[in-house]
C-alpha positions, 0 to 999 in steps of 0.5 A, spaced: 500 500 500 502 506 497 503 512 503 498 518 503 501 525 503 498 531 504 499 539 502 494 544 507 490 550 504 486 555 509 484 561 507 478 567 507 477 569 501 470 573 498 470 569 491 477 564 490 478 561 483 485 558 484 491 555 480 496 551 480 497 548 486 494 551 495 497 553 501 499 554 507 497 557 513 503 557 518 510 559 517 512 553 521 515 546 518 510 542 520 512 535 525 509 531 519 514 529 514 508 527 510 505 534 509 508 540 505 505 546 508 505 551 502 508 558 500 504 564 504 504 569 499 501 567 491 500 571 485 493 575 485 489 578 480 483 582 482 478 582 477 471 586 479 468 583 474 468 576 470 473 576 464 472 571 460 479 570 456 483 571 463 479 565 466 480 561 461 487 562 461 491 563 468 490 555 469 494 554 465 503 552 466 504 557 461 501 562 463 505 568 465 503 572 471 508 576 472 505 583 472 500 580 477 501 582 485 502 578 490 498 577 495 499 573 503 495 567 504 490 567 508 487 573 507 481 576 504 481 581 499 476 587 502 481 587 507 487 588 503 484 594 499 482 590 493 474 592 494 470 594 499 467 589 505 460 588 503 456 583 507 451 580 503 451 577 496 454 583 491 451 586 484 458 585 480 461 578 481 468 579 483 473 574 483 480 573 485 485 569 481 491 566 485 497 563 482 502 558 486 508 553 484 512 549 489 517 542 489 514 537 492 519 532 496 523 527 491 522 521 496 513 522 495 513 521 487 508 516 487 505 517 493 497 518 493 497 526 494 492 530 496 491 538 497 486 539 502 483 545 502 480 548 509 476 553 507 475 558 502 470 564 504 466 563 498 467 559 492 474 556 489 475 552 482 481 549 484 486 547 477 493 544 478 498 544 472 493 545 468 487 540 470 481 542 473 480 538 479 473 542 482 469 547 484 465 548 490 460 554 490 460 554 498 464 558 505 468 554 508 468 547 507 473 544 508 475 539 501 481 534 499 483 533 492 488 526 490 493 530 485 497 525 483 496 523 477 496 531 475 504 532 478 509 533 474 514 527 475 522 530 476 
């Protein structure tokens, strides 16, 4: 039987559509050697309304995000300046686009990896190299995804 290895995301985020990869929330090493925490500071664009050509390409390896800012993970948004904090459900659909890479351990190539999502504020579709592997239109759920089979092999 194969080991499992884990990568943790929390956040609190209004609208999260993510890409590549997810994160972590403390600046420690985790006691595990079984979990990797990720980068606390990932490329973002703030999008006040949907475009389309955007979104259907920053998911993308290839994809160069650049001239995007970056952002500290977990954040939200509204307190960050990027608009302003609303407490129902908005007229416009802001999104926020967020980019990360990281190196997986050399010793967990064909392991079961998972990407656990702790929580997203409102609604995530979450892409890794390219893949989509889902979406959740909800607050705060915590969420697991197998990304194996998505990783690219050194």
């Amino acid at each position: 039987m194969r080991n499992r290895t884990f990568f943790l995301f929390t956040a609190s985020i209004t609208y999260l559509v993510a890409a590549i990869g997810w994160l972590s929330v403390q600046a420690q090493t985790p006691a595990n050697p079984m979990i990797q925490l990720l980068p606390e500071r990932w490329q973002f664009k703030f999008l006040s309304e949907p475009d389309e050509n955007l979104e259907n390409t920053f998911y993308k390896p290839t994809f160069d995000d650049s001239a995007w800012g970056s952002i500290p993970v977990p954040a939200n948004w509204e307190m960050l300046g990027y608009e302003e904090p609303h407490y129902f459900y908005p007229d416009t659909k802001p999104r926020g686009l967020y980019r990360v890479s990281f190196r997986m351990p050399a010793q967990w190539q064909d392991q079961y990896t998972h990407l656990r999502l702790e929580g997203v504020s409102f609604g995530y579709t979450l892409w890794i190299n390219g893949h989509q592997l889902g979406s959740w239109h909800s607050a705060f759920q915590p969420a697991q995804f197998l990304i194996e089979p998505f990783i690219k092999k050194r």
